[in-house]
C-alpha positions in Angstrom: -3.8 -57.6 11.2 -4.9 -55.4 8.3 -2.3 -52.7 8.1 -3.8 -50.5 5.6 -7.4 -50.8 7.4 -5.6 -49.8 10.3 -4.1 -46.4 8.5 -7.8 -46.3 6.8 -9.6 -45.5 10.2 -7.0 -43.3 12.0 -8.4 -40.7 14.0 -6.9 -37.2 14.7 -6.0 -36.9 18.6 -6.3 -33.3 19.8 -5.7 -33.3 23.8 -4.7 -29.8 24.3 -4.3 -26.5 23.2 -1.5 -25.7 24.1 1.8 -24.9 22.6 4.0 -27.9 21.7 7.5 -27.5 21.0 8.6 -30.3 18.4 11.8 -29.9 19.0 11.8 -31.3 22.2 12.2 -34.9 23.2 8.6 -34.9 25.1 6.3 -36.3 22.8 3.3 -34.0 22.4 -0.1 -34.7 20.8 -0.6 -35.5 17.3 -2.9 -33.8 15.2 -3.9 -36.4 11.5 -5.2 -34.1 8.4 -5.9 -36.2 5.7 -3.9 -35.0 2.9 -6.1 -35.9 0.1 -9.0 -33.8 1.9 -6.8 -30.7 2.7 -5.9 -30.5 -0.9 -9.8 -30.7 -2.4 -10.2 -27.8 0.3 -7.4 -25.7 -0.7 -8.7 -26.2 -4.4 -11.9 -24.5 -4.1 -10.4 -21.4 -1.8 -8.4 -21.4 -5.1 -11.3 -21.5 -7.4 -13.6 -18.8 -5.1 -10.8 -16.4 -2.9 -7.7 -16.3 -5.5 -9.4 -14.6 -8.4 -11.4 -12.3 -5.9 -7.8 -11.1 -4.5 -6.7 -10.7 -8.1 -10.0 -8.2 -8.9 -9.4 -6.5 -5.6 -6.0 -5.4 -6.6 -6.5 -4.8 -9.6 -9.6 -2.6 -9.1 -7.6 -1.0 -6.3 -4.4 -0.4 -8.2 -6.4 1.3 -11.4 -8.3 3.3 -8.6 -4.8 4.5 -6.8 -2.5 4.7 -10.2 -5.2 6.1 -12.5 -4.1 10.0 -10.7 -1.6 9.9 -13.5 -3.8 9.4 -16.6 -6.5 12.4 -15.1 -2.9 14.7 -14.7 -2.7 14.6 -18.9 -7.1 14.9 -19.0 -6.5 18.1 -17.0 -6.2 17.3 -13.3 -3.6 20.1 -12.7 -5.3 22.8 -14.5 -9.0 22.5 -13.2 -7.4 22.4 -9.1 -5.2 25.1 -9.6 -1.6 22.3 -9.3 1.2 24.2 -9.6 5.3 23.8 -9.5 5.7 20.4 -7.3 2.2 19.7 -5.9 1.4 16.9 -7.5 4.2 15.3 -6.7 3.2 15.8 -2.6 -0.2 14.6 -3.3 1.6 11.0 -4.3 3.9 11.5 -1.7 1.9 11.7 1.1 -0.8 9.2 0.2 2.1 6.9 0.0 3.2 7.5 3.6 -0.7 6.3 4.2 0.1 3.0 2.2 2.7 2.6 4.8 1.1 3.8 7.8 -1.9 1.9 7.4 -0.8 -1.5 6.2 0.0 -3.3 9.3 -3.0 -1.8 11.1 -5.1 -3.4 7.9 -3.9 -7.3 8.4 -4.3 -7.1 12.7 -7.8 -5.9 11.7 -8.1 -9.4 9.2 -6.8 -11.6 11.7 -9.1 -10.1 14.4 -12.8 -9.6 12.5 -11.8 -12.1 9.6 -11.4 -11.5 5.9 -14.9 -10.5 4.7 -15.3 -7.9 7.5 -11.8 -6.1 7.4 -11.4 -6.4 3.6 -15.3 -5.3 3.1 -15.0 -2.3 5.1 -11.4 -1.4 3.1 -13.5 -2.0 -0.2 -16.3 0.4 1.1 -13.9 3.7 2.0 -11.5 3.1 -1.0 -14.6 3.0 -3.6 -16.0 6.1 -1.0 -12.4 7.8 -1.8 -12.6 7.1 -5.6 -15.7 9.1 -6.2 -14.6 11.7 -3.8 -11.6 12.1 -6.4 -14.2 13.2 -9.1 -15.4 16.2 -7.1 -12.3 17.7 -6.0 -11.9 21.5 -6.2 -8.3 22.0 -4.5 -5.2 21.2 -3.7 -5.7 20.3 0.0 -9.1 18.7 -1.2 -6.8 16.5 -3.4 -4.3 15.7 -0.7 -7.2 14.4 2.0 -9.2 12.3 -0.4 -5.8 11.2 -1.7 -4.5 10.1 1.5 -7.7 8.6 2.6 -8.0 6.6 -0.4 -4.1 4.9 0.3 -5.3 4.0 3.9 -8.8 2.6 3.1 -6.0 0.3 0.5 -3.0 0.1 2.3 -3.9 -3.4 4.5 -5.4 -5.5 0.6 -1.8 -6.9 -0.3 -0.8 -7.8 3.0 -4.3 -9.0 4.3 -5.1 -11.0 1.4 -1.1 -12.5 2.1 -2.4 -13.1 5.8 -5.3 -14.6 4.7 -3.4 -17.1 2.3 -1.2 -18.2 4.8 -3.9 -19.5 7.3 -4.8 -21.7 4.5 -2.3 -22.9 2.7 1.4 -24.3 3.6 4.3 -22.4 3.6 5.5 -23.5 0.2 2.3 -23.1 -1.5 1.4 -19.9 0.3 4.0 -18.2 -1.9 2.6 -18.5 -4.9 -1.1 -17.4 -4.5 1.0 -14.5 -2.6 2.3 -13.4 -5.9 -0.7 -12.6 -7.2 -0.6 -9.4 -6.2 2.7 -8.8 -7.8 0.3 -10.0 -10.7 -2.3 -7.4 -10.2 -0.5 -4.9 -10.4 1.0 -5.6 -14.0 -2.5 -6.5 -15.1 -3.4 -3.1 -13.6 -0.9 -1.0 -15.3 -1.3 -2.8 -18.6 -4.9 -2.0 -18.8 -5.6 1.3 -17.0 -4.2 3.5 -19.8 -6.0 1.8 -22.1 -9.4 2.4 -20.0 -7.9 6.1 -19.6 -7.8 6.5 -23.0 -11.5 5.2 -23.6 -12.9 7.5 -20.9 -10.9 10.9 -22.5 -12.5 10.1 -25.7 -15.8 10.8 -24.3 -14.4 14.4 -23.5 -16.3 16.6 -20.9 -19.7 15.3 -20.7 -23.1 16.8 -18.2 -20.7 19.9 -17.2 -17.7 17.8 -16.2 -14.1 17.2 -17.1 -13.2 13.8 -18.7 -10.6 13.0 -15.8 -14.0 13.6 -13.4 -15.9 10.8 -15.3 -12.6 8.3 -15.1 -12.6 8.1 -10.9 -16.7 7.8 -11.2 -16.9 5.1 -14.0 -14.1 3.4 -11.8 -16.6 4.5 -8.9 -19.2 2.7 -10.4 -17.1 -0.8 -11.5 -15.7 -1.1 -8.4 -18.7 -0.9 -6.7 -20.4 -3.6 -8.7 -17.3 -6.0 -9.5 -15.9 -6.2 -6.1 -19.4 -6.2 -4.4 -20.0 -9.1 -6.3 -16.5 -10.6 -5.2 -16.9 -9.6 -1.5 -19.7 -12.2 -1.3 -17.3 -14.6 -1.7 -15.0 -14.1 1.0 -14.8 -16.1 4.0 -14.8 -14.5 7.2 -13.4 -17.9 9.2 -11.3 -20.1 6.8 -13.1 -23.2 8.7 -16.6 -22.1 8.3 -16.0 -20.7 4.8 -19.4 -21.2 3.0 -18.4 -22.9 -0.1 -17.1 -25.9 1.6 -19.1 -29.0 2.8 -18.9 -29.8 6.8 -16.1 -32.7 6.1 -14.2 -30.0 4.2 -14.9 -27.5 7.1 -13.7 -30.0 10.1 -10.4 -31.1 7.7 -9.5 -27.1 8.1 -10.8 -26.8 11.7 -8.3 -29.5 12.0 -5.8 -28.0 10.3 -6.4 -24.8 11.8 -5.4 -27.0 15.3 -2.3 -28.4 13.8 -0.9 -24.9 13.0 -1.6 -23.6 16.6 0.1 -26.6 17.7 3.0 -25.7 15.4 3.4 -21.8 15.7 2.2 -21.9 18.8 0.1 -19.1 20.2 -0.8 -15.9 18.7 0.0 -13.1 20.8 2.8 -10.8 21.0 6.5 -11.2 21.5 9.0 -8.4 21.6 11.9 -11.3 21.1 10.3 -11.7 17.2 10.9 -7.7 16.8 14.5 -8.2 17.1 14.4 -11.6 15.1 13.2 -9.9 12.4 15.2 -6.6 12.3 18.4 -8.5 12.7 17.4 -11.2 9.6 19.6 -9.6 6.6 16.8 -11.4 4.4 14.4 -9.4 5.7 16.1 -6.3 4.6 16.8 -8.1 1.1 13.3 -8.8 1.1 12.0 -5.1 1.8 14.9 -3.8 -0.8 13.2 -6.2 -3.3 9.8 -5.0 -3.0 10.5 -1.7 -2.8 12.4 -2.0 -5.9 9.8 -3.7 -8.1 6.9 -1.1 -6.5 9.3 1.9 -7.6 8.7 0.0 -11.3 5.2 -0.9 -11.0 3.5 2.1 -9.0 5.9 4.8 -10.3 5.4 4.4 -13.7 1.6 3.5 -13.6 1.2 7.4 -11.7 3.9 9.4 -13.8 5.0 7.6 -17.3 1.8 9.2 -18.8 3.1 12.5 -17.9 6.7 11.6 -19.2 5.0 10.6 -22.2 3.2 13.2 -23.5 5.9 15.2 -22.0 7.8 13.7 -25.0 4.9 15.3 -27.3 
């Protein structure tokens, strides 16, 4: 018999849907991905959904950080900020970013990526532009706080999104793009800044009104352009060609198997709030946003501060 002719024309076996526990002794059904055809799939979702998460977070990031750069144009003075205010207007549209960000990923896994993320895109850019017409404080604090919610869910949905597509140990590392964004982010957004306050006030407004509508405008265009590319079902992703679309169909199969179903369990609550990695984790991330998001809002007022 013809061994490798026989591994050549193996088919994939998928008799149920329902949850197998492999750690059991009762053999359950077997699910075959090629491996060679996973991997050509997972290289184009890295060559047409990667660099559209980095874009999205970066765009997002400059939009959300860029409050800091407008503060030195003149933000406090044309609203009337005084004492501590601005300091509340980060504060609470932080409290958003956490409100909001588990709500954002149940709302990818439910409508899909193109929907959820394309709906985020559309209030966040909404917000941005709303930022160049503010007039008041509690004008500042709404749009503000809008703006972190319509944001909150990118990070984490884009994670979710990853992680139906790739394999735990690869998953990781298109994860860290955002981490990646971020820094790309506050690298460039002073420099931006810095162009748009050399125009000074143009058409009757303030130069920290023409950075949120110039973002407005890039946003809009850039990450409309990227939105296109989004898949709303990882299977049925348009850029990949039907073979490629059954090998993740099957894959999708082989993770139900795995994972089992998705609904929810109150027993993984307390699995995860007694992990002590999870609480490493979360003291990890908030350490590096404290670096990233704090001095992207306030090092440009500690700077000219400084004189």
């Amino acid at each position: 018999m013809d061994i490798g002719a026989s591994t050549e024309t193996k088919r994939p076996v998928v008799d149920t849907k329902d949850p197998v526990d492999y750690s059991s002794e009762v053999a359950g059904p077997v699910i075959y991905v090629d491996p060679v055809k996973e991997a050509a799939a997972r290289r184009k979702f890295d060559k047409y959904v990667v660099p559209v998460s980095v874009i999205f977070l970066v765009l997002s990031t400059l939009d959300r950080n860029n409050l800091g750069n407008a503060r030195v144009f003149g933000f406090d003075k044309d609203i009337g900020l005084k004492n501590g205010e601005f300091g509340n207007i980060n504060t609470l549209s932080s409290v958003c970013t956490i409100i909001f960000e588990v709500p954002w990923v149940l709302a990818v896994r439910r409508f899909g990526s193109k929907k959820a993320i394309g709906t985020a895109f559309v209030l966040w850019s909404a917000c941005t532009l709303g930022t160049a017409f503010i007039q008041t404080y509690g004008q500042a604090i709404a749009v503000r706080m809008l703006l972190n919610a319509a944001e909150a869910g990118l990070a984490q949905g884009f994670a979710f999104l990853f992680s139906t597509i790739y394999p735990r140990e690869l998953a990781g590392k298109r994860i860290m793009t955002t981490n990646l964004a971020q820094c790309i982010s506050g690298a460039f957004g002073g420099l931006f800044a810095y162009a748009i306050q050399t125009m000074g006030d143009r058409s009757g407004l303030a130069a920290w009104r023409w950075l949120f509508i110039i973002e407005f405008c890039i946003t809009v265009v850039v990450c409309g352009l990227g939105w296109l590319f989004l898949p709303n079902e990882v299977e049925t992703a348009w850029f990949l060609n039907a073979e490629e679309k059954e090998t993740m169909r099957l894959k999708k199969e082989r993770d139900f198997m795995l994972r089992g179903e998705e609904k929810f369990e109150r027993k993984w609550i307390k699995a995860a709030l007694t992990d002590p990695f999870v609480y490493l984790l979360g003291i990890a991330f908030f350490t590096s946003s404290v670096a990233i998001n704090g001095f992207g809002v306030f090092l440009p007022t500690i700077i000219a501060g400084l004189g």
